[in-house]
C-alpha positions as a printed NumPy array, in Angstrom:
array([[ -9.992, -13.786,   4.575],
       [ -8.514, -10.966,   2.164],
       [-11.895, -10.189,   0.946],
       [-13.304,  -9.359,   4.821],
       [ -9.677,  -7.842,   5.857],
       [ -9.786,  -5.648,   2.667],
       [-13.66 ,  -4.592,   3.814],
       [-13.075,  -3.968,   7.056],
       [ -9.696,  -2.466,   6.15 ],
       [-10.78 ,   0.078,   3.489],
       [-14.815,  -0.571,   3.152],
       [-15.016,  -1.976,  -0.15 ],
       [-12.383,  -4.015,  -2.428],
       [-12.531,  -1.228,  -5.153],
       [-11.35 ,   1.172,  -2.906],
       [ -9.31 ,  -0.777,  -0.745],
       [ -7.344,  -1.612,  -4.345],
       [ -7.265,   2.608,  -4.647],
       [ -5.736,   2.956,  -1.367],
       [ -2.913,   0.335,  -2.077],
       [ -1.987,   1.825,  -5.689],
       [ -1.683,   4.41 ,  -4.05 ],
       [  0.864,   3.65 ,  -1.299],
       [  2.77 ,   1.943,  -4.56 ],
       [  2.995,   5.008,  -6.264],
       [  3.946,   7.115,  -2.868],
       [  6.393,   4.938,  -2.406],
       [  8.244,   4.958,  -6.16 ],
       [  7.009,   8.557,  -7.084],
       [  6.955,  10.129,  -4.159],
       [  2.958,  10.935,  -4.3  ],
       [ -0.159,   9.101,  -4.686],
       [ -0.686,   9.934,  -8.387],
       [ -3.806,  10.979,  -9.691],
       [ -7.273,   8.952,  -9.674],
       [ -6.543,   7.732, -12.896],
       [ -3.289,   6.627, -12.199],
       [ -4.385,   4.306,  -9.576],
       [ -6.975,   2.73 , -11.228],
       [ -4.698,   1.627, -13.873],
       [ -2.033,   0.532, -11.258],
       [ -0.546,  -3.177, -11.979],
       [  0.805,  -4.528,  -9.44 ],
       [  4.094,  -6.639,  -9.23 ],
       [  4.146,  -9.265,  -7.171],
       [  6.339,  -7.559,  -4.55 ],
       [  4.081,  -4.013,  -4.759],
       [  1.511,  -6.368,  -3.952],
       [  3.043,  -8.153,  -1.044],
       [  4.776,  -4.246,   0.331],
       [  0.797,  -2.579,  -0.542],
       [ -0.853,  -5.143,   1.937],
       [  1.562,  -5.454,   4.718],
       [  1.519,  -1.568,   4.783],
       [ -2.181,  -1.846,   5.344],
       [ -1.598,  -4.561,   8.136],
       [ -2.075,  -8.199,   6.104],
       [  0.066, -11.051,   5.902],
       [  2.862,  -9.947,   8.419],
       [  5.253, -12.165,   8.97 ],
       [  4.084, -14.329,   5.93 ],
       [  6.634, -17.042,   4.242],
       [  7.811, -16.339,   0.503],
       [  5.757, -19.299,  -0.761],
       [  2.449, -18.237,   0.753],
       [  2.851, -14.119,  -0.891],
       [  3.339, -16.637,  -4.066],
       [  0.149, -18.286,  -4.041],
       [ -1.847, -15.475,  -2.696],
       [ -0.273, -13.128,  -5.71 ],
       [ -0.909, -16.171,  -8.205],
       [ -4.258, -16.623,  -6.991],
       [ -5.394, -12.643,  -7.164],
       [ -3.761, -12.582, -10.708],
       [ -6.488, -13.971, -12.323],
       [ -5.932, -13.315, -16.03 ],
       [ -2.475, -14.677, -15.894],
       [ -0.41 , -11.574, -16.929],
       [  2.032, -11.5  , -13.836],
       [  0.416,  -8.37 , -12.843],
       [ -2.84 ,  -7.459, -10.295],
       [ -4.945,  -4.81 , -11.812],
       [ -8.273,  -3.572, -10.29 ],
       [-10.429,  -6.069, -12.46 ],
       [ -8.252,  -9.354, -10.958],
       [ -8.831,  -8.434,  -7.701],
       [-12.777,  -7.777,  -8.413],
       [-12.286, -11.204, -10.002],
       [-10.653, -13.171,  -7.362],
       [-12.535, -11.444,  -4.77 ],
       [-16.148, -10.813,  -5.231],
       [-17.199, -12.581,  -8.209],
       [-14.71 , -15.422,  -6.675],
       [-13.876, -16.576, -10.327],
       [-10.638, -19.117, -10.8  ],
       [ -7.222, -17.912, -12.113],
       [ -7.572, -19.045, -16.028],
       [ -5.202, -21.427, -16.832],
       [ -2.129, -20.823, -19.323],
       [ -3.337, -19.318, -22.502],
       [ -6.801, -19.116, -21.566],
       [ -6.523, -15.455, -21.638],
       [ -6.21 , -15.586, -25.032],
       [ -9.009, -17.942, -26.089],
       [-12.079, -16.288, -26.072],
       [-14.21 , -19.029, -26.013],
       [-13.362, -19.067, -22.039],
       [-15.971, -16.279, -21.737],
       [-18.405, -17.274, -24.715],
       [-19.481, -19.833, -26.409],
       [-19.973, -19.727, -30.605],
       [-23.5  , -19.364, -31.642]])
């Protein structure tokens, strides 16, 4: 459902996570910051929650369900969303990792 309202919303995810960095930084710096600053946005969980219900999503949503939604975007693990998590989560649809698989590359690759 995020995936389609982020589409529809914005026209791709990539751009739709451009768009939300930079109502983030608009709203803490008072501008949208530079290109480069949004693609290396992180989001908190409650930028995250503030970003999408500024574009229209989740209004009205409980506490618990922002939770799960933020926990399931934040698919490395780190307590932050960056552009690559949501690409992640949303259209290569791959799992959050589970605790300390970030660090273990042998998630990604096997040994020869």
């Amino acid at each position: 459902a995020l995936k389609a309202f982020l589409e529809e919303t914005c026209g791709t995810v990539a751009n739709s996570f451009d768009v939300m960095a930079g109502l983030s930084l608009k709203a803490s710096l008072g501008g949208s910051g530079t290109p480069q600053d949004r693609l290396r946005y992180l989001f908190r969980e409650e930028d995250f929650r503030l970003a999408l219900m500024g574009l229209g999503y989740g209004v009205g949503g409980k506490d618990a369900w922002w939770k799960a939604l933020f926990e399931a975007i934040d698919v490395d693990g780190d307590g932050g969303v960056s552009i690559q998590d949501m690409y992640d989560a949303l259209v290569l649809a791959l799992p959050p990792m589970q605790d300390g698989a970030q660090d273990d590359p042998q998630v990604f690759f096997t040994n020869p």
